[in-house]
MDTraj code that builds the backbone (N, CA, C; nanometers):
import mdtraj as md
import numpy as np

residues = "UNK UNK UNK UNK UNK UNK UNK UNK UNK UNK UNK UNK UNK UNK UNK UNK UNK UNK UNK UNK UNK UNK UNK UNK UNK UNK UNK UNK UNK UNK UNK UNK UNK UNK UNK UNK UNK UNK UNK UNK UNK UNK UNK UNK UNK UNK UNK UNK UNK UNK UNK UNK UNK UNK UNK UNK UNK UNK UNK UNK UNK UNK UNK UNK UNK UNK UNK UNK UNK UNK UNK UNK UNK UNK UNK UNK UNK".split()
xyz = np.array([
    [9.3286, 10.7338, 10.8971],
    [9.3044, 10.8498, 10.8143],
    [9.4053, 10.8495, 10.6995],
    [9.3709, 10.9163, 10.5574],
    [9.5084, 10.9094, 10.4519],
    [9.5078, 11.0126, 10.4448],
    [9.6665, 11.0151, 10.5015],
    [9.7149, 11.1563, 10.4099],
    [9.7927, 11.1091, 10.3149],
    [9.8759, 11.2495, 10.2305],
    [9.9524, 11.2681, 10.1277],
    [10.0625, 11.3170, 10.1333],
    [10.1777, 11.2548, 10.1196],
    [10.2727, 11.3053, 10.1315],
    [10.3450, 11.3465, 9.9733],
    [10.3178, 11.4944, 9.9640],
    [10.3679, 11.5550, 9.8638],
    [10.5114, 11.5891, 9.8421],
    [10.6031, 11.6064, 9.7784],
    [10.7218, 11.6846, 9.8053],
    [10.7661, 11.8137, 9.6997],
    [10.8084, 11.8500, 9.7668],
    [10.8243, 12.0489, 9.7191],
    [10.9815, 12.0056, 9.7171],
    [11.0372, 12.0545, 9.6052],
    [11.1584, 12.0834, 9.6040],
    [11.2390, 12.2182, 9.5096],
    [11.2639, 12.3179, 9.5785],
    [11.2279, 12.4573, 9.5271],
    [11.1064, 12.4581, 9.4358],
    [11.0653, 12.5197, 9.3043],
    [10.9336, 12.5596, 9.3023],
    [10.9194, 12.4124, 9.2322],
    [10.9250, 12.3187, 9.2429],
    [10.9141, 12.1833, 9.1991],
    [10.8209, 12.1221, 9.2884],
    [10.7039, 12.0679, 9.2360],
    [10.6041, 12.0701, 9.3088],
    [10.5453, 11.8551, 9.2896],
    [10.5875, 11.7432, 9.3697],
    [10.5580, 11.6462, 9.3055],
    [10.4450, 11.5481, 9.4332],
    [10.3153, 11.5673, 9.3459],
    [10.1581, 11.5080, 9.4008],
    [10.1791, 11.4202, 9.4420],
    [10.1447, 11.3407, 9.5746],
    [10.1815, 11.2160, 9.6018],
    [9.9616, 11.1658, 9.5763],
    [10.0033, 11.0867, 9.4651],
    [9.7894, 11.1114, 9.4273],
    [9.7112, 10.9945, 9.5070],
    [9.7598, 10.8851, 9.5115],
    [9.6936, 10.8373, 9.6275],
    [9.6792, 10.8087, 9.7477],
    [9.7631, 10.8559, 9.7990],
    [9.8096, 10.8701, 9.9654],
    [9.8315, 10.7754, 10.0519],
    [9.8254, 10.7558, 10.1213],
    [9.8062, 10.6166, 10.2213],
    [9.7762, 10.6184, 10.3711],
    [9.7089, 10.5391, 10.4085],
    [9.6663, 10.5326, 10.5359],
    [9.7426, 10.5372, 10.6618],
    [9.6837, 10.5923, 10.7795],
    [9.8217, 10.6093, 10.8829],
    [9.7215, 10.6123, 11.0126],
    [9.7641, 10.5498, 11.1227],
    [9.6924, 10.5857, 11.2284],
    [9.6564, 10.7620, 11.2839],
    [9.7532, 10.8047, 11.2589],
    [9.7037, 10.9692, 11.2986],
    [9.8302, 11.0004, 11.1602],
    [9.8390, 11.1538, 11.2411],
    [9.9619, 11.2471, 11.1746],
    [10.1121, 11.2001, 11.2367],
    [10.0853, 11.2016, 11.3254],
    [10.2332, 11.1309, 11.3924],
    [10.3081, 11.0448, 11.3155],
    [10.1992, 10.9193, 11.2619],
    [10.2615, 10.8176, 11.1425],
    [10.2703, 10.8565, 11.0359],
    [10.2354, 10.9477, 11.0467],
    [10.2420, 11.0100, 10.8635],
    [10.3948, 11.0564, 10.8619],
    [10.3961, 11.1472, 10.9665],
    [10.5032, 11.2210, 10.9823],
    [10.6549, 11.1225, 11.0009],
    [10.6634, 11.0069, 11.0864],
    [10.7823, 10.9455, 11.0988],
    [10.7616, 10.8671, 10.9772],
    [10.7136, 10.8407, 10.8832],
    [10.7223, 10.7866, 10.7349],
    [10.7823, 10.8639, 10.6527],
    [10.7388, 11.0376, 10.6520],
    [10.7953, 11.1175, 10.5935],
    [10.9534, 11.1157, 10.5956],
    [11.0001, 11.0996, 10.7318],
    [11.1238, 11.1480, 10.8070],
    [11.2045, 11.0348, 10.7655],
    [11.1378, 10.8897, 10.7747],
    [11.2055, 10.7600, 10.6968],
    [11.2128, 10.7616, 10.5603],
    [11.1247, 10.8344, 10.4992],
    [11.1266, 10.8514, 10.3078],
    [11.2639, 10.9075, 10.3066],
    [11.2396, 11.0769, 10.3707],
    [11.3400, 11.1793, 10.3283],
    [11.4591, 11.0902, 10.3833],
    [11.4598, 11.0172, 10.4833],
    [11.6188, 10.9553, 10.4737],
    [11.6921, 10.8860, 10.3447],
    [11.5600, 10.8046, 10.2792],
    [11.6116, 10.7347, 10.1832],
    [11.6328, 10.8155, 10.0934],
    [11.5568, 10.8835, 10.0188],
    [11.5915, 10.9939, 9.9167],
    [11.7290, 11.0646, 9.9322],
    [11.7623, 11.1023, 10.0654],
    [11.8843, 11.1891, 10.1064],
    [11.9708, 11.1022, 10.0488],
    [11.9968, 10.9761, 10.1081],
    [12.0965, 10.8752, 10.0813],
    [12.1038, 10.8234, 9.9818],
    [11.9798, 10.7806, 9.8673],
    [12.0169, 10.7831, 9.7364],
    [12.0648, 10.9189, 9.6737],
    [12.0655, 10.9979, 9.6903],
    [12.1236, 11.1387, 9.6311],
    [12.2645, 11.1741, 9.6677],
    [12.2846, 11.1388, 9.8072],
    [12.4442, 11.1346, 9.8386],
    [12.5406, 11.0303, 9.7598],
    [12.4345, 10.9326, 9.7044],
    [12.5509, 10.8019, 9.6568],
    [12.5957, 10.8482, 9.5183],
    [12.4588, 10.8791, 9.4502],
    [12.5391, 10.9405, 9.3405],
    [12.5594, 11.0562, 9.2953],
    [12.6179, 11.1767, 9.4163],
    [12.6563, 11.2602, 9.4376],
    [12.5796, 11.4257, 9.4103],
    [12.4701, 11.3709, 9.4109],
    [12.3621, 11.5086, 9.3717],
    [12.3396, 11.5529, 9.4726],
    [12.3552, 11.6878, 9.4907],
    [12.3480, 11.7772, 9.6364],
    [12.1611, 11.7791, 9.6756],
    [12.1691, 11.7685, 9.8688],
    [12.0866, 11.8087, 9.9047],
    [12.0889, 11.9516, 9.8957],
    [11.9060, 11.9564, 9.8142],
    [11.8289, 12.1139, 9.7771],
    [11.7765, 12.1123, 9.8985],
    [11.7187, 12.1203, 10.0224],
    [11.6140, 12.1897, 10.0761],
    [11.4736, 12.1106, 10.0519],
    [11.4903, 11.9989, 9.9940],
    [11.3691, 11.9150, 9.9683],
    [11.2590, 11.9544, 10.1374],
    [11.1116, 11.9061, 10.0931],
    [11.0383, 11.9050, 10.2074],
    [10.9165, 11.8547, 10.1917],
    [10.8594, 11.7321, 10.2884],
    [10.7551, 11.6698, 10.2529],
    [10.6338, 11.7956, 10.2879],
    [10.5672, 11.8230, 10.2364],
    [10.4026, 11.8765, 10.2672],
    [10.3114, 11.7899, 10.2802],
    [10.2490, 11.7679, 10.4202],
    [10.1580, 11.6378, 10.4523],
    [10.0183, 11.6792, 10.4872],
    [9.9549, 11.6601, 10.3620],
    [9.8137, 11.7272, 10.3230],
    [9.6985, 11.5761, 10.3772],
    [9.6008, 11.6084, 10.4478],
    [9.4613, 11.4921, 10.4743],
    [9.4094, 11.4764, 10.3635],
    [9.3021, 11.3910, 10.4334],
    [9.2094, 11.3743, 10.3257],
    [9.1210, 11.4533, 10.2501],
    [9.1491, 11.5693, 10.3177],
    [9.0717, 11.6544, 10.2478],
    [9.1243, 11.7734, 10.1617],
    [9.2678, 11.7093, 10.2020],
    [9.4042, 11.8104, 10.0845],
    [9.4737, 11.9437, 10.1730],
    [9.4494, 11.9512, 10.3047],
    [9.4498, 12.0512, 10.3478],
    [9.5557, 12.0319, 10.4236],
    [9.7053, 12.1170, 10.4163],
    [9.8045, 12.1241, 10.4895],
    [9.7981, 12.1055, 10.6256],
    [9.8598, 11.9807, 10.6703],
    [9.8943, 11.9607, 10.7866],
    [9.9871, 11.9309, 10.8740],
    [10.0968, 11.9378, 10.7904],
    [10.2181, 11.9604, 10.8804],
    [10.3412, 11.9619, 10.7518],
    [10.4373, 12.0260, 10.7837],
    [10.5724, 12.0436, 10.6594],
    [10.6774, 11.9892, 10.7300],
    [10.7491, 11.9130, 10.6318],
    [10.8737, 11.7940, 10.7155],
    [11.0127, 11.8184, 10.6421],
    [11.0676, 11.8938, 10.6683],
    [11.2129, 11.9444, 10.5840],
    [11.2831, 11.8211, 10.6111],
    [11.3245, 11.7713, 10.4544],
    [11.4104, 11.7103, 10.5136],
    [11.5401, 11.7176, 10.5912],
    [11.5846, 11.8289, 10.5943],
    [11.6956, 11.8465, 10.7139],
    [11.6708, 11.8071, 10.8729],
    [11.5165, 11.7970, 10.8614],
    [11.4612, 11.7271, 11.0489],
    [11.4921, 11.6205, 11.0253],
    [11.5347, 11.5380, 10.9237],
    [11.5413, 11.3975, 10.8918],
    [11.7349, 11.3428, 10.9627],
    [11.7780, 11.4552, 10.9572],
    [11.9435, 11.4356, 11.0321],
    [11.8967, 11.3839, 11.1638],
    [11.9911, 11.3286, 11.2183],
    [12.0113, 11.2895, 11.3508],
    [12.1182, 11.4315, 11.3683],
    [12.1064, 11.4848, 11.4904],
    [12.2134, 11.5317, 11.5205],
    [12.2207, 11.4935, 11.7001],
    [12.3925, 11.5201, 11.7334],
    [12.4090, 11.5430, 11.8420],
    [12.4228, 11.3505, 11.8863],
])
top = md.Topology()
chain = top.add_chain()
for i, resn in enumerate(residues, 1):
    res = top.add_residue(resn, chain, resSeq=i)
    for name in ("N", "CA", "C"):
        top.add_atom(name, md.element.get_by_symbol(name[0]), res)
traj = md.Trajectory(xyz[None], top)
């Protein structure tokens, strides 16, 4: 199935337009969680603060199906 992984970053709104294929939502979702790592870590290197970024992971038919802050993207503990 393709979804879309969009990202919202306060009212900053950026289309992900052709999406890509994933066995379910599950894969959508640990792709998200591997993006937002990289993004985090390019932003820490050259010192631009994490905003609250968050993937919105819309189907094929555009319709919200799950929201991935990147703060779920920490390991903790």
């Amino acid at each position: 199935m393709r979804y879309y992984l969009n990202m919202r970053s306060g009212e900053t709104f950026m289309e992900d337009p052709d999406g890509e294929e994933f066995a379910n939502l599950d894969a959508a979702k640990e792709e998200a969680i591997r993006s937002a790592r990289e993004i985090m870590a390019d932003r820490l290197r050259v010192g631009l603060p994490l905003d609250g970024q968050t993937f919105e992971i819309h189907d094929e038919d555009r319709n919200l199906v799950a929201t991935v802050p990147f703060k779920s993207a920490i390991p903790t503990g």
